[in-house]
N, CA, C and O of each residue as an XYZ file, in Angstrom:
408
protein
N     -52.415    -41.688     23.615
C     -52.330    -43.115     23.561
C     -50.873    -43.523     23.477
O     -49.992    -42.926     22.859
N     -50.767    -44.501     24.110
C     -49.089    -44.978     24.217
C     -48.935    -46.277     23.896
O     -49.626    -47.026     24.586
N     -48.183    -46.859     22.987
C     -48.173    -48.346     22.880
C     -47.029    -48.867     23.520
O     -46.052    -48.282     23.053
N     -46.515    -50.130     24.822
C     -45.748    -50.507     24.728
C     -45.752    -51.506     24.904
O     -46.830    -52.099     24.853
N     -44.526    -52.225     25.207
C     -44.020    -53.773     25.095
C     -44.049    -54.695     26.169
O     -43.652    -54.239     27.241
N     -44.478    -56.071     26.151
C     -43.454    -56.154     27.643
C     -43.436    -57.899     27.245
O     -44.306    -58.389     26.526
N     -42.514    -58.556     27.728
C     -42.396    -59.999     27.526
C     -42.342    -60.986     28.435
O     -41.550    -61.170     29.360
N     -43.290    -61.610     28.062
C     -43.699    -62.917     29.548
C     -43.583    -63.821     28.845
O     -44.012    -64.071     27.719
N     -42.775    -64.505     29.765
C     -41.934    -66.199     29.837
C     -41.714    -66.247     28.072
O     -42.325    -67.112     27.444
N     -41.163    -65.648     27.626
C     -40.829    -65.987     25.648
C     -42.255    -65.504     25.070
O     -42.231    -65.817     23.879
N     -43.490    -64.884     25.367
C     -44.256    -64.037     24.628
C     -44.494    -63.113     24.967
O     -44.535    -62.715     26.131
N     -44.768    -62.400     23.718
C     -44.567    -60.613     24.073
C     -45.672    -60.126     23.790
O     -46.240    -60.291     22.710
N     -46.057    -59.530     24.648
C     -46.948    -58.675     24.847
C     -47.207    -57.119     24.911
O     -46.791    -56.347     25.774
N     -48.145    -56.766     23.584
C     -48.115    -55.785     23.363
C     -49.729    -54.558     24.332
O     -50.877    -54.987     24.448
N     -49.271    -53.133     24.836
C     -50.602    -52.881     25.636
C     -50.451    -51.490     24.658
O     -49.730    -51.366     23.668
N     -51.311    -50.551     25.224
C     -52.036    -49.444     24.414
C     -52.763    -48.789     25.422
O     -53.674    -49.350     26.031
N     -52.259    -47.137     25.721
C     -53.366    -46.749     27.078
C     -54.104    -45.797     26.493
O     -53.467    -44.857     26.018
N     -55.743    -45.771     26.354
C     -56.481    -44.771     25.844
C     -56.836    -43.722     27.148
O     -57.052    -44.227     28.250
N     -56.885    -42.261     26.974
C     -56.949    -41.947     28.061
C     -58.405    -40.919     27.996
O     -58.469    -40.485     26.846
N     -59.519    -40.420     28.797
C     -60.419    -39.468     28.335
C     -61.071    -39.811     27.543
O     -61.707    -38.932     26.961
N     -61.323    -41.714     26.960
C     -62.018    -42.180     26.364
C     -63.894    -41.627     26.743
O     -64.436    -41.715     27.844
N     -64.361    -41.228     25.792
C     -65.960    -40.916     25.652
C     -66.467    -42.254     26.577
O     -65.964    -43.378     26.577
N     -67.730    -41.718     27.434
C     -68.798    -42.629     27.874
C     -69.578    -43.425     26.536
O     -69.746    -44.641     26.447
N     -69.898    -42.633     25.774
C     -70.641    -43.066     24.702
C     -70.029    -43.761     23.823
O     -70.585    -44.229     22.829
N     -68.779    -43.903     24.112
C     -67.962    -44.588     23.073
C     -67.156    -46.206     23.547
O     -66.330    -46.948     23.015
N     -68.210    -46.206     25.280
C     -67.603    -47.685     25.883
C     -68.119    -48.841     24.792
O     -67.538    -49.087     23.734
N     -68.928    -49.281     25.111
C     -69.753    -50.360     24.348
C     -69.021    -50.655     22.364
O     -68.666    -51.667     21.759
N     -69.085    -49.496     22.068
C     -67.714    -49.591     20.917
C     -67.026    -50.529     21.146
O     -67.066    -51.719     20.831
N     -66.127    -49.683     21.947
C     -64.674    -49.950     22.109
C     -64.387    -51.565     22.761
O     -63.360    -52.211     22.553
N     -65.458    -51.983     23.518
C     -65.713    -53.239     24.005
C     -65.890    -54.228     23.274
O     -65.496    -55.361     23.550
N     -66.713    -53.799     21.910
C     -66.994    -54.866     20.941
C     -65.606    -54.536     20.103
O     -65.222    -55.586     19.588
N     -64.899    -53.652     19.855
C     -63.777    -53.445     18.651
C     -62.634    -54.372     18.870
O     -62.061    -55.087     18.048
N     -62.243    -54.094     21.157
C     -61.699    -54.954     21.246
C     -61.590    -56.562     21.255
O     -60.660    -57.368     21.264
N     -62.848    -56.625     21.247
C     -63.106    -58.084     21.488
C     -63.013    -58.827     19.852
O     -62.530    -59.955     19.744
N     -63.503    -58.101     18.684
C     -63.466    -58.480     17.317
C     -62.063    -58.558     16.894
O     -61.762    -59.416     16.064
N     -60.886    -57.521     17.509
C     -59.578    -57.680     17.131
C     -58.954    -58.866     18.129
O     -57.728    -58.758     18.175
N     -59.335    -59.690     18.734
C     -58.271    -60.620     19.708
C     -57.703    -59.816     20.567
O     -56.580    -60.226     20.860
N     -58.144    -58.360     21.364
C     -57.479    -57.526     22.557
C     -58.094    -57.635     23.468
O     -59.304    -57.744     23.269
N     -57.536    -57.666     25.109
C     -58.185    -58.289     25.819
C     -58.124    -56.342     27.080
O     -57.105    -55.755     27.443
N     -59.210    -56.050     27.289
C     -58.819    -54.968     27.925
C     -58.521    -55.385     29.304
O     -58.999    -56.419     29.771
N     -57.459    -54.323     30.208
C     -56.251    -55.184     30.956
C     -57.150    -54.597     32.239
O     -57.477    -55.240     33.236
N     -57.444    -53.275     31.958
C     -57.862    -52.311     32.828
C     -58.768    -51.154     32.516
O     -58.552    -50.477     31.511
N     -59.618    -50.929     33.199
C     -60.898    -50.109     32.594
C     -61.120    -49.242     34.114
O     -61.457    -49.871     35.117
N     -60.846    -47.431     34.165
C     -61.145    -47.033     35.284
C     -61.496    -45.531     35.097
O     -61.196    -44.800     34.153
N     -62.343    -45.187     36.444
C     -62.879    -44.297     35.992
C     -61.817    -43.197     36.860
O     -61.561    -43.700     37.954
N     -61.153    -41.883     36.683
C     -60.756    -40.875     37.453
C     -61.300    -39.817     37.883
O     -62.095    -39.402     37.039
N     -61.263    -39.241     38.698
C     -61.703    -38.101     39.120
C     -61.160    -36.826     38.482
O     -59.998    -36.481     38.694
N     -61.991    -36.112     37.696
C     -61.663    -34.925     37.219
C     -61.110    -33.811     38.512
O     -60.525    -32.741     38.342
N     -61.279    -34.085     39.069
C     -61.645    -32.931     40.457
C     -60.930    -33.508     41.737
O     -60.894    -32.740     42.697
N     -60.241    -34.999     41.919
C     -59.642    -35.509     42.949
C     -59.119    -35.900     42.046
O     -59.703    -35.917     40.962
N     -57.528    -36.457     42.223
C     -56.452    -37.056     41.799
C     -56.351    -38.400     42.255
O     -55.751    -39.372     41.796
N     -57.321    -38.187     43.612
C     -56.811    -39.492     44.299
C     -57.886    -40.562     44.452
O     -57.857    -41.610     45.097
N     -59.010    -39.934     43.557
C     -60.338    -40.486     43.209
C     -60.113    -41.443     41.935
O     -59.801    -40.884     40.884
N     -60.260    -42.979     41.951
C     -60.298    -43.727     41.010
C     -60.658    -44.799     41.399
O     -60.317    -45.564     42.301
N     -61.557    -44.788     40.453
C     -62.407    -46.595     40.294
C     -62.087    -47.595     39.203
O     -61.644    -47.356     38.079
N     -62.420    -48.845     39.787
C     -61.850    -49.566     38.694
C     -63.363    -50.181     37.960
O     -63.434    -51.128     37.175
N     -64.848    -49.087     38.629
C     -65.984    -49.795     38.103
C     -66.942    -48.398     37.868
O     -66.581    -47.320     38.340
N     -68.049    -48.525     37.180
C     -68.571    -47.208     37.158
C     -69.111    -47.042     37.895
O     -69.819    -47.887     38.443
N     -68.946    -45.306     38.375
C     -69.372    -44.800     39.661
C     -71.125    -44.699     39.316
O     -71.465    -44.483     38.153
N     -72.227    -44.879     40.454
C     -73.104    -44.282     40.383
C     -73.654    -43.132     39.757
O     -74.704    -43.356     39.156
N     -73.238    -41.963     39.732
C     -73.129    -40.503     38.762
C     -71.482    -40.937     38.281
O     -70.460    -41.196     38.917
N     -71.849    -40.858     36.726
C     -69.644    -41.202     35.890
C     -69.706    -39.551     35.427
O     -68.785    -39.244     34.671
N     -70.550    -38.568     35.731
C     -70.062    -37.022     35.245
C     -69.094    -36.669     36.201
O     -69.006    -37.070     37.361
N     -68.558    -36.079     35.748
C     -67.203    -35.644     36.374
C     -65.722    -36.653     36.245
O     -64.622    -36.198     36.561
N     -65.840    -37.519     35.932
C     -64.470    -38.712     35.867
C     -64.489    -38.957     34.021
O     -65.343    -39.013     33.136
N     -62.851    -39.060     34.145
C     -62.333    -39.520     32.382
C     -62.096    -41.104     32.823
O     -61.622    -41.637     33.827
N     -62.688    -41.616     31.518
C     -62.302    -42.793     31.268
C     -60.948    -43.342     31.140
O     -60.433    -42.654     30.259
N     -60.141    -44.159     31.517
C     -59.399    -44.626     31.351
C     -59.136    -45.977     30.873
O     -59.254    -46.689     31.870
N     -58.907    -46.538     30.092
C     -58.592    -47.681     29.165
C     -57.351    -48.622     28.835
O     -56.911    -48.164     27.780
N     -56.510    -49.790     29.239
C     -55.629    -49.992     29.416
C     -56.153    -51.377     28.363
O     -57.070    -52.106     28.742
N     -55.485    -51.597     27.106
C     -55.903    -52.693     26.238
C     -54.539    -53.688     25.987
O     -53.444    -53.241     25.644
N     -54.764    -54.789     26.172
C     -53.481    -55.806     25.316
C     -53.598    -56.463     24.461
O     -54.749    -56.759     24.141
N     -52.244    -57.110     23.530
C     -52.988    -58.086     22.671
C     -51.248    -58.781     22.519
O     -50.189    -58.337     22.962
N     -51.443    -59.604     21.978
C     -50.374    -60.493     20.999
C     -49.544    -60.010     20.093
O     -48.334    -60.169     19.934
N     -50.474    -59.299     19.420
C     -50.063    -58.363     17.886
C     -49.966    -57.172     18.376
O     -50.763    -56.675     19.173
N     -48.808    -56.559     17.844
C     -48.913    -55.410     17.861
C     -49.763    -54.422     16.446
O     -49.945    -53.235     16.172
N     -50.105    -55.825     15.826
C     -50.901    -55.288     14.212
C     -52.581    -54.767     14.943
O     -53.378    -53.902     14.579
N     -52.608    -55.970     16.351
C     -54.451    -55.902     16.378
C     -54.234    -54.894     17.520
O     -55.302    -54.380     17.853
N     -53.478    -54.584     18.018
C     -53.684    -53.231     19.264
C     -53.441    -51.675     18.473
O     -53.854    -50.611     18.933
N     -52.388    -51.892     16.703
C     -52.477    -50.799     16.647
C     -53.485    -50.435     15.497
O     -53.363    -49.313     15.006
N     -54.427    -51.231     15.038
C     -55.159    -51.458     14.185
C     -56.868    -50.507     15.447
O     -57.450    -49.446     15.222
N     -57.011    -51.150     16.192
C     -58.010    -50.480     17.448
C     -57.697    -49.319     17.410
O     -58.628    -48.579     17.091
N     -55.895    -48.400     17.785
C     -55.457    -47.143     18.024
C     -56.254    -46.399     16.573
O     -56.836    -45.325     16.726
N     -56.226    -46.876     15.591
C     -56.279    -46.367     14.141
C     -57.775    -45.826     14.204
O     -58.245    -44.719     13.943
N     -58.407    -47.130     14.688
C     -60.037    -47.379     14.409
C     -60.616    -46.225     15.740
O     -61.495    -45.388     15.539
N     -60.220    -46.333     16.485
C     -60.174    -45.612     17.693
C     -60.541    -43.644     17.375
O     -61.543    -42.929     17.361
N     -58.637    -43.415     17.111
C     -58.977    -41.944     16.247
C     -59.553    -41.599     15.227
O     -59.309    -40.459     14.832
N     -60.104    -42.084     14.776
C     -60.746    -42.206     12.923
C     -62.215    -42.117     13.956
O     -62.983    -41.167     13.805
N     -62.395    -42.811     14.624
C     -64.154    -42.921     15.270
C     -63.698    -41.485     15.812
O     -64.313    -40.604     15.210
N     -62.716    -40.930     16.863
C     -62.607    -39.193     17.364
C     -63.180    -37.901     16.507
O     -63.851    -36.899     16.752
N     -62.274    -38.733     14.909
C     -62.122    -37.527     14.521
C     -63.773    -37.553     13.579
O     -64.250    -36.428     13.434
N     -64.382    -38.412     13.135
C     -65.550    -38.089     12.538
C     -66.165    -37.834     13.796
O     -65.997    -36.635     14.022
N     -66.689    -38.278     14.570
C     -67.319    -37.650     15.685
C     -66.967    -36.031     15.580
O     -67.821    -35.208     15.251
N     -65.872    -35.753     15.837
C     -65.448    -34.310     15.751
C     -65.827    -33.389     14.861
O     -65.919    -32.169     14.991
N     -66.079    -34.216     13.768
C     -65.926    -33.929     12.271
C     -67.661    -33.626     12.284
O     -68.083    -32.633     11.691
N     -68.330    -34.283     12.792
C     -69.823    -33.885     12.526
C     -70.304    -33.070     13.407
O     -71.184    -32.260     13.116
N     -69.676    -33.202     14.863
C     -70.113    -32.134     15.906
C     -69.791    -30.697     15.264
O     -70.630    -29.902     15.688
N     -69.038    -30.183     14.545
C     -68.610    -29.040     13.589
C     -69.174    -28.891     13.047
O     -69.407    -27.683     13.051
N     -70.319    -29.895     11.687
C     -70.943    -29.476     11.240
C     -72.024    -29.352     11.532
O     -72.637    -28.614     10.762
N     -72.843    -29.929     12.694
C     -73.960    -29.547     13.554
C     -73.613    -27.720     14.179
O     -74.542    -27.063     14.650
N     -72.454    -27.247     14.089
C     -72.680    -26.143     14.701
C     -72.549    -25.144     13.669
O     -72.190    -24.031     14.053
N     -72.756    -25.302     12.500
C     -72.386    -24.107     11.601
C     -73.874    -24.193     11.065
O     -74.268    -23.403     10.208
């Protein structure tokens, strides 16, 4: 994830790129952004297997393509507040898939 800057006409605008975002984790991330005031800029799907394969909508079969996620906001408090909420949702996910396997 990368946060950066950019400034239009005297407001600044802050973005955030999630990359390999989970399928199961769209609808989340849709409501998280929308509860923090972030407006997502860009939402696409890539081709694991073509480079030159990318959609900007979901493909018919989405196995095989990483999510890609491009979010903005005003604040840099409410884009990095999502980044926070974001890995914290990774890592318990992670955190229970581990203990399902022991």
């Amino acid at each position: 994830m990368v946060i950066r800057q950019r400034n239009l006409q005297s407001s600044e605008v802050y973005f955030a790129e999630f990359y390999d975002v989970p399928k199961t984790l769209l609808n989340w991330f849709d409501a998280i952004a929308y509860e923090n005031n972030c407006y997502i800029e860009k939402k696409e799907w890539k081709s694991k297997y073509n480079s030159y394969v990318i959609y900007d909508y979901e493909p018919f079969c989405s196995d095989g393509f990483e999510i890609n996620i491009v979010l903005s906001s005003n604040s840099l408090n409410n884009v990095g507040f999502v980044k926070y909420l974001y890995t914290k949702k990774l890592k318990t996910i992670n955190f229970f898939n581990k203990c399902m396997d022991v």
